[in-house]
C-alpha positions as CSV (number, residue, x, y, z in Angstrom):
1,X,0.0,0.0,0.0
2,X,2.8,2.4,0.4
3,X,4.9,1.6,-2.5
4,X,1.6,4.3,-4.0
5,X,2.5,7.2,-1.8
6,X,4.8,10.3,-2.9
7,X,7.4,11.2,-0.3
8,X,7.5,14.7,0.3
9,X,10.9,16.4,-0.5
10,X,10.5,20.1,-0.4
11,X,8.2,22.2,1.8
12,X,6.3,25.4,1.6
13,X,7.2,28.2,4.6
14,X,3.8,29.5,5.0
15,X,5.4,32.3,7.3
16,X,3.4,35.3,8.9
17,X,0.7,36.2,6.5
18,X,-0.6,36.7,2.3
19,X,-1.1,40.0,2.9
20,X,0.8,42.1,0.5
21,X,0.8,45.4,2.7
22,X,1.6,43.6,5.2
23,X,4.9,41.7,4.6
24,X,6.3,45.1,3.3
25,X,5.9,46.2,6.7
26,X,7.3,43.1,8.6
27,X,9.8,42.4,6.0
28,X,10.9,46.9,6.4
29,X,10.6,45.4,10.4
30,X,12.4,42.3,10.6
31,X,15.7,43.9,8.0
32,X,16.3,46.6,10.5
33,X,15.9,44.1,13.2
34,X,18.9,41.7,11.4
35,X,21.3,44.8,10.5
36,X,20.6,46.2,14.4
37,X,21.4,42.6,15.7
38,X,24.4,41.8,13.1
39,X,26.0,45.1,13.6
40,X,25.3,44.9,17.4
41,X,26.5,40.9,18.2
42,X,30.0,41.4,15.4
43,X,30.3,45.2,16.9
44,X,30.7,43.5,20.9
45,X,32.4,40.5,19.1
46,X,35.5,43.0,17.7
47,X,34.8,44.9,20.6
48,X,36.1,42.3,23.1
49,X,38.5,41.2,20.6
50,X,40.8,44.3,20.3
51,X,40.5,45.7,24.1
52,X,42.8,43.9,26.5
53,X,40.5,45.2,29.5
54,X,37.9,42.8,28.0
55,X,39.7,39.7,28.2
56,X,38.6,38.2,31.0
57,X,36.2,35.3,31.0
58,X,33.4,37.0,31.6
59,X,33.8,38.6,28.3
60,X,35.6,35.9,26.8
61,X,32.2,34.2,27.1
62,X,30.1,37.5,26.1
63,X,31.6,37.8,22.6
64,X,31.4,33.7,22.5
65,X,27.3,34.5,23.1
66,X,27.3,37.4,20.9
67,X,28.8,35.5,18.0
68,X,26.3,32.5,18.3
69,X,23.8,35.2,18.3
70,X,24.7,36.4,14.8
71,X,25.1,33.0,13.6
72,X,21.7,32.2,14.6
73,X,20.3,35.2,13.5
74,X,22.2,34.6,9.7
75,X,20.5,30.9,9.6
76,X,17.3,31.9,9.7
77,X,16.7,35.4,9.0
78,X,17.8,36.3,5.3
79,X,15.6,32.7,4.5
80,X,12.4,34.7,5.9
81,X,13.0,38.0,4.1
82,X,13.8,36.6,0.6
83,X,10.7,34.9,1.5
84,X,8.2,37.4,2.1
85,X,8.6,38.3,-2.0
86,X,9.1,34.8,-3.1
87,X,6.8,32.9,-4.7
88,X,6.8,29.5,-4.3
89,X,8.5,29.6,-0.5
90,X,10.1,26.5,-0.9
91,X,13.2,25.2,1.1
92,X,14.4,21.2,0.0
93,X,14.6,18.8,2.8
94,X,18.1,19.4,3.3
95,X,17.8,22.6,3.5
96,X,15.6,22.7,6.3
97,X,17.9,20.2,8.3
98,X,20.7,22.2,7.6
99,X,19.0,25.3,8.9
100,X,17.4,23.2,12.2
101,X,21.0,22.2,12.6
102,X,22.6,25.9,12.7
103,X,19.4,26.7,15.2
104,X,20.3,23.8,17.4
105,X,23.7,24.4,17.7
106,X,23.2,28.2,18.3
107,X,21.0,27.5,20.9
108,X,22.7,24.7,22.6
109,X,25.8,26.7,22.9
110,X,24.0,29.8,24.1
111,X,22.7,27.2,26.8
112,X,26.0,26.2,28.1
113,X,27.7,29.5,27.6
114,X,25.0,31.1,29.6
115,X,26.0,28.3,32.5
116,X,29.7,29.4,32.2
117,X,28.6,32.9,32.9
118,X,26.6,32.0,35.9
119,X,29.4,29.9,37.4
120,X,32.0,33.0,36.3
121,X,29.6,35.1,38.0
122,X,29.5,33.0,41.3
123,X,33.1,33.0,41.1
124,X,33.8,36.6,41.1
125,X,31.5,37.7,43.8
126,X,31.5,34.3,46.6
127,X,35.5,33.6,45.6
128,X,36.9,36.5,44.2
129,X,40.5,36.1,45.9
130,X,40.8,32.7,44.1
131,X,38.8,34.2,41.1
132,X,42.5,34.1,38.9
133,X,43.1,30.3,39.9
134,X,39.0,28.6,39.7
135,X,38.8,30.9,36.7
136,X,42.1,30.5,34.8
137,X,41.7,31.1,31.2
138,X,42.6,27.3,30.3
139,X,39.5,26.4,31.9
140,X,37.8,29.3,30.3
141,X,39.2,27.9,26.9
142,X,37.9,24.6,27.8
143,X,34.1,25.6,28.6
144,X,34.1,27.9,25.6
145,X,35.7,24.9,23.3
146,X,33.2,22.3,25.5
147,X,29.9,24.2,24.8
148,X,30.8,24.4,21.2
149,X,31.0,20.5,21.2
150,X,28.1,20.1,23.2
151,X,25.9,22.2,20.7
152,X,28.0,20.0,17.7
153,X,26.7,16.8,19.2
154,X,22.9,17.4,20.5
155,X,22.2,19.0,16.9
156,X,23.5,16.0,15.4
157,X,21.5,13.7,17.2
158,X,18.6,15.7,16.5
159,X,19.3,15.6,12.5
160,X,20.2,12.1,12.5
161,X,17.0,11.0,13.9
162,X,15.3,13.2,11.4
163,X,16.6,10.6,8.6
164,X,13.9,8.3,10.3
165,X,10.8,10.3,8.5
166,X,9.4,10.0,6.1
167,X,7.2,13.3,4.8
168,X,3.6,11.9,2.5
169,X,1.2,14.4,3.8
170,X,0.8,18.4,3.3
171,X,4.1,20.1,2.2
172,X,3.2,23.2,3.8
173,X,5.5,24.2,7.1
174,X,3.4,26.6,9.3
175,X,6.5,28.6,10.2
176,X,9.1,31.2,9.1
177,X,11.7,28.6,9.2
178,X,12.4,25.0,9.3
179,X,12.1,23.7,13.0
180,X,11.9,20.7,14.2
181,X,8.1,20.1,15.9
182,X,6.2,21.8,12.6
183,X,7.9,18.8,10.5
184,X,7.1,15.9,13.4
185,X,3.4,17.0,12.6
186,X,4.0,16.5,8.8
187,X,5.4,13.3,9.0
188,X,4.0,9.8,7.8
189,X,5.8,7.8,9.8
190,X,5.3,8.1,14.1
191,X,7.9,10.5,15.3
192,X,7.3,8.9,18.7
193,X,11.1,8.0,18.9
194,X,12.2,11.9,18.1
195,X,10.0,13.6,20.2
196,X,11.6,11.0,23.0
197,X,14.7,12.2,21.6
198,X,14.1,15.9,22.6
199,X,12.4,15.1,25.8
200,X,15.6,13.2,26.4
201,X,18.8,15.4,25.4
202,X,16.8,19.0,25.0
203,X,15.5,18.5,28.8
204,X,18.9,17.5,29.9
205,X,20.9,20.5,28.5
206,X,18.1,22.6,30.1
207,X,18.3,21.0,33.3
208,X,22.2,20.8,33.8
209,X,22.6,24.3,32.9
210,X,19.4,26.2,34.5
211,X,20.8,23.9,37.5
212,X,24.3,25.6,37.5
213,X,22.6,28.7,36.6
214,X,20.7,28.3,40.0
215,X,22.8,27.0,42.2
216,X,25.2,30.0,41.4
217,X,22.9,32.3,41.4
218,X,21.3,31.4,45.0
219,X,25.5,31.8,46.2
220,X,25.5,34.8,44.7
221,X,22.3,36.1,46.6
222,X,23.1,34.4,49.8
223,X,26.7,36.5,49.4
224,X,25.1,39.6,48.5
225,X,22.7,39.7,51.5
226,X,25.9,39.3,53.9
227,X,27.4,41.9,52.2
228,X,27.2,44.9,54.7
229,X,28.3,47.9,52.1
230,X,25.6,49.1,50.4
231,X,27.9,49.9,48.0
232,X,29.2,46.4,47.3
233,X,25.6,45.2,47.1
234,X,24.7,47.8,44.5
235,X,27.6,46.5,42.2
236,X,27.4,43.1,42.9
237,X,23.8,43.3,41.8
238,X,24.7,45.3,38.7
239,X,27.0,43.2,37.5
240,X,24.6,40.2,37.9
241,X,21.4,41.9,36.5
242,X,21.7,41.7,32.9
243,X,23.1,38.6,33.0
244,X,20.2,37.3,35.0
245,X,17.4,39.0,32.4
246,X,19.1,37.2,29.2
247,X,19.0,33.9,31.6
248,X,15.1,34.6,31.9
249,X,14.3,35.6,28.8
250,X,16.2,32.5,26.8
251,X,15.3,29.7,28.5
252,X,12.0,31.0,29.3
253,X,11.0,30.4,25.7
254,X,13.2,27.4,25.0
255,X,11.1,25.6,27.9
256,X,7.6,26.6,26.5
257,X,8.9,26.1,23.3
258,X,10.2,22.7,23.5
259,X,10.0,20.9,26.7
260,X,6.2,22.0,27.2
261,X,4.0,19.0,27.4
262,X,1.8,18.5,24.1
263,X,4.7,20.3,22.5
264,X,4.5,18.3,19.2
265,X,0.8,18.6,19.0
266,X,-0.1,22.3,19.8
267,X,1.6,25.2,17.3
268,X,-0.4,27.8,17.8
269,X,2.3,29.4,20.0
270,X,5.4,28.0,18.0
271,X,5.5,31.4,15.4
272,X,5.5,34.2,18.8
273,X,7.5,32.2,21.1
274,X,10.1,31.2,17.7
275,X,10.3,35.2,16.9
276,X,11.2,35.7,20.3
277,X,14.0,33.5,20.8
278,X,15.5,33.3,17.3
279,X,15.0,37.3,16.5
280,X,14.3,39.2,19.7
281,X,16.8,38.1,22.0
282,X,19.9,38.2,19.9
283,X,18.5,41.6,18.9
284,X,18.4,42.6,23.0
285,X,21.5,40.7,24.0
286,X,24.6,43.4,22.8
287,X,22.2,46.1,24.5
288,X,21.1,44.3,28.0
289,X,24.9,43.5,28.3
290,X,26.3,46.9,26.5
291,X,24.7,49.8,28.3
292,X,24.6,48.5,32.2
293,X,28.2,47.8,32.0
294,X,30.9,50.3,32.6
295,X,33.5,47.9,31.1
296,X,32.0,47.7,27.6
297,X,31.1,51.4,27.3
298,X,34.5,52.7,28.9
299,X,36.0,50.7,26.3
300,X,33.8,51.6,23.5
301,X,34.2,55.0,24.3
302,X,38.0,55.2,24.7
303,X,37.7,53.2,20.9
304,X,35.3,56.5,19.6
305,X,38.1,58.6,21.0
306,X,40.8,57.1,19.1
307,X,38.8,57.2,16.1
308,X,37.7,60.6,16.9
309,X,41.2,61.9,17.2
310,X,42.7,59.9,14.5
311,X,40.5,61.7,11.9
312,X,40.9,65.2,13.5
313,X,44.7,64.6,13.7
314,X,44.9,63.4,9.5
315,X,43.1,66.6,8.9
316,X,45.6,69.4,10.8
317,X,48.7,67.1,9.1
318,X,47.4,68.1,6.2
């Protein structure tokens, strides 16, 4: 009875809406969005790179964040936009688990690197006279180079498994993009085994790393409160705060998104909670980290300055 059916290859993105007033305005939207959060996550990315005052882990795992940021933002948003003109909207099978796969590793890594900040901060604030030894930057290396592999490995587990379906019934992909949960709902044969897969690995990256994010973060409150300057509690909460928001905000969505029970068969949330994660927060991130540290802006401005005087100085030479 099978040997009759036609396997679906290529997909339709259905994406926000036919309106053709419309997607000029959320396709205006969505391109200042991308050249805000590509200039914003490469700008913190150089940044970091060229001042020495920014080497530290802290920021060592900040330009990491911002740089999966842009990736992720790069995998799925020019798709979208070329898509809001195009006719036929269609993206091959391969396409779409080449774009799930740059998705899942973005957001993976974010997971981890996010941990590595918690644990930095806990660091710095419950241990700060053996911040230089339990924060060396070997082991800094090694978490960055460790949550890169991590996001590597769960997003090839998740593509692998996707090998198992097989596609027979509507080629149309309610979504901007090609995630994972609108094709389990397309599929012909039971993805029982795949959405196993994400309860599995997807719930333990969450876990282990909203855990570490915890546990540091009820040190860090515990220290803060025996602080007795209120001085030192002012900074020590500063320093956490934004931080602490990008924490809420990410895995927030990734939870409801993912780990949410009747995940695979509900997707009237998928398109809101997907342009929050993928396109919201990597467009917040350079700004809830940039403009509440003095760090980043003393350095930023001390780059202006150069800049500044650089240009001044060519002119009187000539």
């Amino acid at each position: 009875m099978t040997e009759n059916v036609s396997l679906t290859t290529e997909f339709i993105l259905t994406g926000f809406t036919d309106h053709q007033e419309l997607k000029i305005l959320l396709f205006i939207l969505f391109l200042i969005i991308y050249v805000i959060t590509i200039l914003g996550n490469i700008g913190l990315v150089i940044l970091i790179s060229i001042e020495p005052q920014l080497h530290s882990p802290m920021y060592l795992f900040l330009g990491n964040l911002a740089f999966m940021d842009a990736f992720n933002s790069c995998a799925i948003t020019p798709k979208m936009l070329m898509n809001f003109f195009s006719k036929d909207r269609m993206i091959s099978l391969h396409e779409c688990m080449v774009q799930f796969y740059c998705l899942c590793l973005a957001e993976t890594t974010a997971c981890f690197l996010l941990a590595s900040m918690a644990y930095d901060r806990y660091v710095a604030i419950c241990n700060p006279l053996h911040y230089p030894i339990m924060m060396s930057k070997k082991l800094c290396i090694q978490m960055i180079i460790g949550s890169f592999v991590a996001g590597n490995l769960h997003s090839m587990i998740h593509v692998g498994f996707l090998f198992r379906l097989t596609f027979c019934k509507s080629h149309q992909i309610n979504h901007f993009f090609c995630d994972v949960l609108p094709l389990y709902r397309l599929s012909c044969t039971d993805p029982y085994i795949n959405e196993l897969m994400i309860f599995i690995f997807s719930g333990s990256v969450q876990v282990f790393s909203i855990g570490v994010v915890l546990l540091s973060y009820l040190y860090i409150l515990s220290t803060i409160f025996r602080m007795k300057s209120k001085e030192g509690r002012g900074k020590a909460f500063s320093t956490c705060a934004s931080h602490f928001v990008s924490i809420l905000m990410f895995y927030g969505s990734l939870l409801i998104m993912y780990i949410r029970p009747g995940a695979v068969d509900e997707g009237a949330i998928d398109i809101p909670l997907a342009v929050f994660y993928t396109i919201v927060i990597p467009l917040l991130n350079p700004f809830i980290y940039s403009l509440r540290n003095k760090e980043v802006i003393s350095a930023l401005r001390k780059i202006m300055e150069k800049i500044i005087s650089g240009r001044f100085g060519t002119k009187f030479v000539h």
